[in-house]
VMD Tcl script that draws the C-alpha trace (Angstrom):
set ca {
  {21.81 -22.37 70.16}
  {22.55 -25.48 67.52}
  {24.28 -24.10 65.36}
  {27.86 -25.70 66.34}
  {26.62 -29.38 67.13}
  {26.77 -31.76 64.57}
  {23.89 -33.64 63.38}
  {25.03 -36.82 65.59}
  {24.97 -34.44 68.72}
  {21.50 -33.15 68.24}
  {19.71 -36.96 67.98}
  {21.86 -38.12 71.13}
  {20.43 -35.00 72.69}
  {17.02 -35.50 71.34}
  {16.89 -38.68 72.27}
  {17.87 -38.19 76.01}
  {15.25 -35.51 76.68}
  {12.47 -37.28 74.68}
  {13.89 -40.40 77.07}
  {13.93 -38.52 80.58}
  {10.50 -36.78 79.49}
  {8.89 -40.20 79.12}
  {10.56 -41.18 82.57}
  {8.41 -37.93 83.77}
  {5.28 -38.75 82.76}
  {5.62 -42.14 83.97}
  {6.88 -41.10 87.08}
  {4.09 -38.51 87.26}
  {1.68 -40.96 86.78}
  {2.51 -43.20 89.69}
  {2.39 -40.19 92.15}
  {-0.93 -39.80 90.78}
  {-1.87 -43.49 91.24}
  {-0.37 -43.90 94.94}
  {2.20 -46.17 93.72}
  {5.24 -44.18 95.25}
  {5.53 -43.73 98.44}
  {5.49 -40.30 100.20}
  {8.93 -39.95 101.00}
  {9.95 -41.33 97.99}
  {7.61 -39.20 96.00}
  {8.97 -35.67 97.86}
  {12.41 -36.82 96.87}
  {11.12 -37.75 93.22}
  {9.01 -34.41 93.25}
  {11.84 -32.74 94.37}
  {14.21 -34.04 91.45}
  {11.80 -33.54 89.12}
  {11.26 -29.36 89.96}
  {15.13 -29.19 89.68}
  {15.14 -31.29 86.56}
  {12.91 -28.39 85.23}
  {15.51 -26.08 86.20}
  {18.30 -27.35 83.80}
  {19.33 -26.28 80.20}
  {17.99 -30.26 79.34}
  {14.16 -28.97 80.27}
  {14.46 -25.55 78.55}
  {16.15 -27.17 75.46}
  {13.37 -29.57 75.52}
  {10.80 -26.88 75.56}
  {12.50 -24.74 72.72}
  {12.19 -27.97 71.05}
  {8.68 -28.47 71.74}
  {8.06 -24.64 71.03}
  {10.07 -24.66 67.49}
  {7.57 -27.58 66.39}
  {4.67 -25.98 67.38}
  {5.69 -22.92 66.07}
  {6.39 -24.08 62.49}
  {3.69 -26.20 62.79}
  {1.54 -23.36 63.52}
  {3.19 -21.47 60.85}
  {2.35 -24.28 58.31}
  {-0.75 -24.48 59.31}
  {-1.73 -20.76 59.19}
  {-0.02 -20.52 55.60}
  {-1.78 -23.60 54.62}
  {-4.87 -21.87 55.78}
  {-4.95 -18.38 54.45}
  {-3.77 -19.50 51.31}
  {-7.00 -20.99 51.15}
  {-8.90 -17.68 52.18}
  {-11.16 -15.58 50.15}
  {-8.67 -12.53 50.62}
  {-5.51 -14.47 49.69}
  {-7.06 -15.34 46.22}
  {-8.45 -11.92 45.56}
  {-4.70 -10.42 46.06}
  {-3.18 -13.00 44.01}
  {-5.86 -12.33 41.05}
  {-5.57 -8.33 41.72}
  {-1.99 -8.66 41.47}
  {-2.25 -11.09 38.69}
  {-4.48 -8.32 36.74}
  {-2.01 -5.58 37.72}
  {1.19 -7.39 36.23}
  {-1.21 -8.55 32.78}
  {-2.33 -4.67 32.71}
  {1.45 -3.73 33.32}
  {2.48 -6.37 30.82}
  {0.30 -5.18 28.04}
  {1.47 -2.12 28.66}
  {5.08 -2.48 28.25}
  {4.61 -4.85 25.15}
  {2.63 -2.15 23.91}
  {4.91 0.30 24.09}
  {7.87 -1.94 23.52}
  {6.31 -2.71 19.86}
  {5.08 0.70 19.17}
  {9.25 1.12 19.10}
  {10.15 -1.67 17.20}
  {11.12 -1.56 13.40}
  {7.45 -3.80 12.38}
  {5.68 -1.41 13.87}
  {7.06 1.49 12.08}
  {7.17 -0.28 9.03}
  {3.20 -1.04 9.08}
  {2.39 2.73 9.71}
  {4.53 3.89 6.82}
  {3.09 1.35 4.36}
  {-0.24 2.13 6.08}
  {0.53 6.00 5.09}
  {1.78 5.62 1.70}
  {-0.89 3.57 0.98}
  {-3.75 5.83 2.38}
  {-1.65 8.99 0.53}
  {-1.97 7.04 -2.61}
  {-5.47 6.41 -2.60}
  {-6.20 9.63 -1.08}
  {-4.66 11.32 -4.66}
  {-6.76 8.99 -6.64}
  {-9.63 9.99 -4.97}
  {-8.57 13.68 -5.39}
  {-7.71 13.03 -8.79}
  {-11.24 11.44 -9.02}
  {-12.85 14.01 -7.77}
  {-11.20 16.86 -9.65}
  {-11.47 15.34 -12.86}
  {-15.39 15.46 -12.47}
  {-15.15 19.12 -11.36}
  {-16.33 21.80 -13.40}
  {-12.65 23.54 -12.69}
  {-11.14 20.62 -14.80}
  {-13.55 20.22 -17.31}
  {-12.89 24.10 -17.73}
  {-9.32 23.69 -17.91}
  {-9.27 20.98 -20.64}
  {-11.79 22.86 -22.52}
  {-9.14 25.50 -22.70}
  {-6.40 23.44 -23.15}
  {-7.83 21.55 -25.94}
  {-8.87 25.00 -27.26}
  {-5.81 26.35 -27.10}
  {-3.97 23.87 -28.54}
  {-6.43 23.73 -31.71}
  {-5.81 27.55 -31.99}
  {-2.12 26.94 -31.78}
  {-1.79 24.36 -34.02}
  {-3.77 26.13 -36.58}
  {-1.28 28.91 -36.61}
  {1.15 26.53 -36.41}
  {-0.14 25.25 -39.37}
  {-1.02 28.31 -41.22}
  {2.23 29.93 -40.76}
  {3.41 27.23 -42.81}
  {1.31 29.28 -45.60}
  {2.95 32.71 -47.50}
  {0.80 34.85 -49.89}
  {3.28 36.44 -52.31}
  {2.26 40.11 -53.72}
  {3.54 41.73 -56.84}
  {2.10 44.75 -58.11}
  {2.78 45.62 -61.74}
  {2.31 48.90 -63.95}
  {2.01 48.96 -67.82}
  {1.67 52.01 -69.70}
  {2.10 53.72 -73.02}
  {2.84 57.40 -73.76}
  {2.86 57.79 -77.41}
  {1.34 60.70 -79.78}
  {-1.75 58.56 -80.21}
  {-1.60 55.84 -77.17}
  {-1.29 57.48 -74.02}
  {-3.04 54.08 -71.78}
  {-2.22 53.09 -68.32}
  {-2.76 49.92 -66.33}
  {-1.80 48.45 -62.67}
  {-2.34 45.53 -61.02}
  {-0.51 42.80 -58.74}
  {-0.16 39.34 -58.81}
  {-0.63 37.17 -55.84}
  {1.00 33.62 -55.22}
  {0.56 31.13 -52.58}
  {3.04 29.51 -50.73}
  {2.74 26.40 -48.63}
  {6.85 25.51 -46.78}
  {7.85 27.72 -49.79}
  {6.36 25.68 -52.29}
  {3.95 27.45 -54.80}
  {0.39 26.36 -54.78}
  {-1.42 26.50 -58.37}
  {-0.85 29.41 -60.85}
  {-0.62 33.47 -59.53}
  {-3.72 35.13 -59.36}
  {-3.50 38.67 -61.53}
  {-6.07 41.33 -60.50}
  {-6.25 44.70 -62.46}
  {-7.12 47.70 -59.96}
  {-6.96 50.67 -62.49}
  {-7.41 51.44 -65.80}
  {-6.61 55.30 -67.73}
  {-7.49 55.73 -71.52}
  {-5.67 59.16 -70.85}
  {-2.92 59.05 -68.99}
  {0.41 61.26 -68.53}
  {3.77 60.42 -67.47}
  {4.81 62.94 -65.05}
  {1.69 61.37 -63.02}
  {2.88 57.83 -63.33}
  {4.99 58.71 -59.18}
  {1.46 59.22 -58.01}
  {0.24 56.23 -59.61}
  {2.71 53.67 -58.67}
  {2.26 55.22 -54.69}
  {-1.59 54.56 -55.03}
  {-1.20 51.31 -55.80}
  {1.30 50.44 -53.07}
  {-1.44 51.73 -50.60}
  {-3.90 49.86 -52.23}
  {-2.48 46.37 -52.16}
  {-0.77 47.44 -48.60}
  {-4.60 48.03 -47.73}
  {-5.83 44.99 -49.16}
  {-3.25 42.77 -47.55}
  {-3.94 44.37 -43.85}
  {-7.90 43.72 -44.12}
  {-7.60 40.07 -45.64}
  {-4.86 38.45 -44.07}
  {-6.16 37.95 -40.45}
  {-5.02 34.24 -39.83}
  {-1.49 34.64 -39.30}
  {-0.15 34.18 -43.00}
  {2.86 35.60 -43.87}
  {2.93 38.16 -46.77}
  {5.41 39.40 -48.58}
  {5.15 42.88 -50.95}
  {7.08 43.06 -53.74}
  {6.86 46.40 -55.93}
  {7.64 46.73 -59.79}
  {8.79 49.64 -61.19}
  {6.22 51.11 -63.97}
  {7.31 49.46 -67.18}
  {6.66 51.54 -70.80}
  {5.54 49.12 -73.21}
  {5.20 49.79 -76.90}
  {1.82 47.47 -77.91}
  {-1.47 48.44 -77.23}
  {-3.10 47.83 -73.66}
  {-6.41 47.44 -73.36}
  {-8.09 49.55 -71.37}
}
mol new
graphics top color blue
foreach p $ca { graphics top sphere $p radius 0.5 }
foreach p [lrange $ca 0 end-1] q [lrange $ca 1 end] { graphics top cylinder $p $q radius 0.2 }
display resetview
């Protein structure tokens, strides 16, 4: 209804309703009082129900009605928000956005690059002293105890015959015999040598294994075959420890000097 006047326009216009409303009540209170005569007051009474009539009276009572109804609205706010139920809303919704806001920080950081980079140094860090525990823990098992046991043993074995293939026992058996008119002796033997990285140790060790006062040539094949076997033999029951031998056969040699037998 205002909305084209200008500010000038609505205090003129204020002014002369708040001036003829005055004018009523003091009219109005003169009828009251006798001071107007009857005629007088018809005519005034009169004036005054048209007055009523115009746009000045209702504009005057939108007025009226506007104030009271903002002050009525100002009041009321002023009132509830004072109330018992206002201030339980504001703190339930004041709860609701600090739950909501927890929640969407929480989730917001359980995304971020901190938080991901606290869980994996959390989990490298648990991993690492959840294999020195296990490490612990095994180590004082009978299992491991077992296993170095073995270990150890097996490395003692295997550096022994590391070591004592560094060892060679050299064999050389030897025949001596005479077949004269009046000496007809035979002999055998071997000789035996050890070797440590192909180095002799000491002097050979010469062992006689047969001796014949009586003895004839066309048995000295025989002879020289039994001795093979025999230092064969002897080599295969005394060498258990992973030496290396070595068997090196002489042929029979016919010597002219006596042997003693």
């Amino acid at each position: 209804m205002f909305e084209n006047l200008s500010i000038v326009s609505i205090s003129v216009l204020i002014t002369a309703i708040i001036t003829s409303f005055i004018t009523y009540k003091v009219v109005m209170k003169k009828i009251r009082e006798g001071d107007v005569k009857s005629d007088v007051r018809i005519g005034l009474e009169r004036e005054i129900e048209l007055w009523k009539k115009t746009e000045e009276y209702k504009e005057l009572q939108n007025i009226k009605y506007l104030k009271g109804y903002e002050d009525g609205k100002n009041d009321s706010l002023i009132k509830y928000k004072e109330s018992s139920e206002y201030k339980s809303i504001i703190e339930h919704e004041y709860l609701k956005g600090f739950d909501d806001g927890k929640k969407d920080e929480h989730l917001n950081y359980k995304t971020s690059g901190e938080y991901e980079a606290i869980l994996k140094n959390e989990f490298y860090k648990g991993k690492k002293e959840g294999f020195e525990e296990a490490l612990k823990e095994y180590k004082e098992s009978p299992e491991y105890q077992k296993v170095i046991e073995n270990e150890f043993r097996r490395g003692k074995e295997n550096g022994q015959k590391e070591e004592l293939a560094k060892f060679s026992i050299k064999y050389d058996t030897w025949n001596d015999y005479n077949d004269g008119f009046f000496k007809q002796h035979y002999i055998d033997g071997y000789n035996m040598q050890l070797f440590y990285n192909n180095l002799p140790i000491g002097v050979p060790t010469s062992r006689v294994l047969e001796r014949k006062k009586k003895f004839k040539e066309e048995n000295l094949k025989y002879l020289v075959e039994k001795l093979k076997s025999a230092v064969e033999y002897y080599i295969q029951s005394s060498t258990g420890f992973g030496i290396t031998t070595q068997l090196t056969t002489r042929e029979p040699k016919k010597i002219e000097s006596d042997i003693k037998v």
